[in-house]
C-alpha positions in Angstrom: 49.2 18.7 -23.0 47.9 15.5 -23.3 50.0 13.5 -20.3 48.2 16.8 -18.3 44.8 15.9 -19.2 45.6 12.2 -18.2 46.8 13.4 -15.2 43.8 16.0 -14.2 42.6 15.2 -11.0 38.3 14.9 -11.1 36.3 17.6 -9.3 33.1 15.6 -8.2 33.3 13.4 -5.3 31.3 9.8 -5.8 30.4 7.6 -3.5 32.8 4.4 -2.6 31.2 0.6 -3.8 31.5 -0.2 0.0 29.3 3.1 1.0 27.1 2.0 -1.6 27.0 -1.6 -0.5 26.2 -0.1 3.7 23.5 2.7 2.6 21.8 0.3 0.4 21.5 -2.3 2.9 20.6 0.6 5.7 18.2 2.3 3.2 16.8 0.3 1.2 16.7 0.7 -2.9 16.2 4.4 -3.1 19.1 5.0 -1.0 20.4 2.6 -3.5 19.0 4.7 -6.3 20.5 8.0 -5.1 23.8 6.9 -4.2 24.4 5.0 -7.8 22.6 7.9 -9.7 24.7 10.9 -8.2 27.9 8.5 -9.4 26.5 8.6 -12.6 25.8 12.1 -12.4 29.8 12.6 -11.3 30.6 10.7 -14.1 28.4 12.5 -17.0 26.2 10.1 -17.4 22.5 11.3 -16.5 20.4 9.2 -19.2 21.8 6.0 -16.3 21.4 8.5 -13.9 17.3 8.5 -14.5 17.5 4.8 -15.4 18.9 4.1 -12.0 16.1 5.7 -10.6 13.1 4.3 -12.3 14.5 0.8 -11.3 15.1 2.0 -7.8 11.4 2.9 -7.6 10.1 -0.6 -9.4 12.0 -2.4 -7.2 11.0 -0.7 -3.7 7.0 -0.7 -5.0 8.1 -4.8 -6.1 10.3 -5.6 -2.6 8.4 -4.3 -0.4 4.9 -5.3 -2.2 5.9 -8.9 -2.4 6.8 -8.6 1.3 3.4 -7.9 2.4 2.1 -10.9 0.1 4.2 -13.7 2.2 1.9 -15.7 4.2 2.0 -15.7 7.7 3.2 -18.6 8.8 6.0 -18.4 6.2 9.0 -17.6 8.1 11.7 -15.4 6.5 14.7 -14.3 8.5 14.5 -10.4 8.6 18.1 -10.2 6.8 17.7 -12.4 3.6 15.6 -9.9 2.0 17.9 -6.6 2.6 20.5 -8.9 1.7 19.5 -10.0 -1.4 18.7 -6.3 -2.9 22.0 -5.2 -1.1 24.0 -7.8 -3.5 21.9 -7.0 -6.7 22.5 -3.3 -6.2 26.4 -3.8 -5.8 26.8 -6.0 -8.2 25.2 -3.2 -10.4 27.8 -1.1 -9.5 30.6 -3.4 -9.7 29.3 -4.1 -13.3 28.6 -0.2 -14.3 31.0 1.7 -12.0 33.2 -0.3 -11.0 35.8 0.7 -13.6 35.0 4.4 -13.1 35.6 4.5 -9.7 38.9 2.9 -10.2 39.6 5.7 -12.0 38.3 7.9 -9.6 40.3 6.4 -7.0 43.9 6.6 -9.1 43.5 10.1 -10.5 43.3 11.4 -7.0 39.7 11.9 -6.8 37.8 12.7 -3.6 34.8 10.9 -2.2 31.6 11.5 0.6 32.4 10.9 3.4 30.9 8.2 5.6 28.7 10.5 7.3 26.5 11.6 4.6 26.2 8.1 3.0 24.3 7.2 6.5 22.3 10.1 7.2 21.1 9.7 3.1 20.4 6.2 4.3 18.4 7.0 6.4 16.0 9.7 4.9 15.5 7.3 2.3 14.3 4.7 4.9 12.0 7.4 6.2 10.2 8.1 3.3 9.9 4.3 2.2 8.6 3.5 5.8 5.8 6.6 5.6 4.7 5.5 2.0 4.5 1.9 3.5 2.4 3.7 6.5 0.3 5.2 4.1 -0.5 2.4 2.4 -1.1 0.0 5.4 -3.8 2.7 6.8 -5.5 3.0 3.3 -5.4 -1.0 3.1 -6.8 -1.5 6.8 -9.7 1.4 6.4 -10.9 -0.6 3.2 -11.0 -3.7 5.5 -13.9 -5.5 7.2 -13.1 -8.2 9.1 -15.8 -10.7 9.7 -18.0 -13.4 9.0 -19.5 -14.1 5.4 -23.3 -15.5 4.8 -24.9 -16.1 1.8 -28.5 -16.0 0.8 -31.0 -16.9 -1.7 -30.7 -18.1 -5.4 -28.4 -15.5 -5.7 -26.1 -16.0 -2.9 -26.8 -12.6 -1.8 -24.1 -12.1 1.0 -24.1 -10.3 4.4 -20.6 -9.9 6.0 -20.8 -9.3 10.2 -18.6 -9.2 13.2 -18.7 -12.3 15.6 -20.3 -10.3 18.1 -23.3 -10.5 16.4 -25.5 -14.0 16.7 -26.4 -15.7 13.5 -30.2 -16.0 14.8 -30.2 -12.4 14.6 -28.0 -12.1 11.2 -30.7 -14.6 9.7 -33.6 -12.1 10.9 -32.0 -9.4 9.4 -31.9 -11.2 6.0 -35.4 -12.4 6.1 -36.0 -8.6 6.5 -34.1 -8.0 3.2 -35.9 -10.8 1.4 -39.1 -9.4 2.9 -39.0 -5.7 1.5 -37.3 -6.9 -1.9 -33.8 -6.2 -1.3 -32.6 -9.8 -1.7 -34.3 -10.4 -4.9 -33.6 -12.8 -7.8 -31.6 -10.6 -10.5 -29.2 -9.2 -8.9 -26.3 -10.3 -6.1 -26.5 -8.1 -3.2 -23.7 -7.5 -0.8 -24.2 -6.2 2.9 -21.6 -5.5 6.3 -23.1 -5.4 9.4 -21.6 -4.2 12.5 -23.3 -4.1 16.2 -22.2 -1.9 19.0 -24.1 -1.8 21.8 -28.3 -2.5 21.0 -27.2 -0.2 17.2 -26.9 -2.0 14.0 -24.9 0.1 11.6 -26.0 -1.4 8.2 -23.6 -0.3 5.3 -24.4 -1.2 1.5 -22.4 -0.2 -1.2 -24.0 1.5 -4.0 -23.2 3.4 -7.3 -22.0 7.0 -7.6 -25.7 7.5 -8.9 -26.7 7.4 -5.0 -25.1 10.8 -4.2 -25.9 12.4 -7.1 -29.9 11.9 -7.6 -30.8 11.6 -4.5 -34.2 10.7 -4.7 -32.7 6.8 -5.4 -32.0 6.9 -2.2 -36.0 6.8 -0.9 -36.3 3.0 -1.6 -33.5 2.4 1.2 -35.0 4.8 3.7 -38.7 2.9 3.5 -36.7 -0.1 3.5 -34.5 1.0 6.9 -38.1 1.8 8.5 -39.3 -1.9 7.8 -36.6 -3.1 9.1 -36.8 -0.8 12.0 -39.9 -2.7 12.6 -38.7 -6.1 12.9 -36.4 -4.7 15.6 -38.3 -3.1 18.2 -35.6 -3.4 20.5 -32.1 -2.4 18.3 -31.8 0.9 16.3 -31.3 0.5 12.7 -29.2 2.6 11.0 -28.0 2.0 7.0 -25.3 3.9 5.7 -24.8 3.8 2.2 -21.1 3.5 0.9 -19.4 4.3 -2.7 -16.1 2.9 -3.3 -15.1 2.1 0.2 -17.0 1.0 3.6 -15.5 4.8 5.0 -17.1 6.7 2.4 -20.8 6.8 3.7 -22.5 9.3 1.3 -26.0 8.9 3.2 -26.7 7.6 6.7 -30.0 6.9 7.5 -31.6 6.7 10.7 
């Protein structure tokens, strides 16, 4: 009974180290993650199996985070990083299942095929690339590319778009100063951007701005003074929370 149990051919199929080694470097580490886990599922081990995916998330969020911090004009050839992460991960295996499969391999046991390793590649590359998306929109929307001025004791700062001249950015802060905006206890921060004869005037502003929103008088007298100043230009102010695109008032 015992030589039969020795000889007892397994049921699961697992995934080769060399299919491991090609999906990882076509997928990325949570192809990497699926392909080692669902060994370790095969093999009864599903306290590794969860392990191997926690790591697999840490180290997409850390690879591919790291990759948008590399400066510019740092050059990296596009295959060191996929290269490096492909020889962690299969060294992981080598190290963890590499015995395993052995046995796999000598009891007769079956594997998935070449197939499936790909097309599990690449649905993991798809959802890494529409989280990455996801991210670089979010990041972009936050952005405001432009020129930063400071003013008064407090280095008050106005941040505009090239388009605009600095005569007129200059107006538009004496306007500020004027009407106590720019004032002397606290730093004030403002983004201008012109299209056309329109300034669109956007200063961020506690949460308390939407919810009482009689705070918000002070900016409309203060849009209508500067208004003034710029007979020829509409003024418009739009007051942000949290991000430039989330303009809870626009005034006008």
């Amino acid at each position: 009974m015992e030589e039969l149990k020795e000889n007892e051919v397994p049921t699961q199929k697992i995934y080769k180290d060399r299919a491991i080694w090609v999906g990882t470097f076509l997928g990325g580490p949570l192809a990497a993650g699926y392909l080692i886990a669902e060994n370790f599922k095969a093999f009864n081990d599903t306290k590794k199996a969860k392990t191997t995916w926690i790591i697999a998330i840490i180290a997409t969020i850390a690879i591919f985070g790291g990759a948008f911090l590399i400066p510019e004009d740092v050059k990296v050839p596009n295959q060191i990083i996929p290269l490096i992460y492909t020889g962690i991960a299969f060294y992981f295996v080598q190290h963890f299942q590499g015995q395993k499969i052995n046995e796999h391999i000598n009891s007769g046991g079956s594997f998935f095929g070449w197939w499936r390793t790909i097309g599990i590649s690449f649905i993991a590359l798809l959802i890494t690339f529409s989280v990455i998306i996801c991210v670089v929109l979010f990041t972009e929307n936050e952005q405001f590319d432009g020129i930063t001025k400071e003013y008064g004791v407090m280095k008050n700062e106005i941040v505009y778009q090239d388009n605009i001249p600095v005569t007129e950015v200059d107006k538009l802060a004496e306007g500020f100063e004027k009407n106590a905006f720019f004032e002397n206890t606290t730093k004030k921060y403002v983004y201008i951007k012109k299209s056309n004869s329109t300034y669109e005037v956007s200063i961020p502003c506690n949460q308390t701005i939407e919810d009482i929103p009689e705070s918000q008088i002070p900016f409309v007298l203060l849009r209508n003074e500067i208004q003034k100043e710029f007979p020829n230009n509409k003024i418009v102010l739009n007051l942000v929370v949290d991000n430039l695109d989330n303009v809870v008032k626009r005034i006008e």
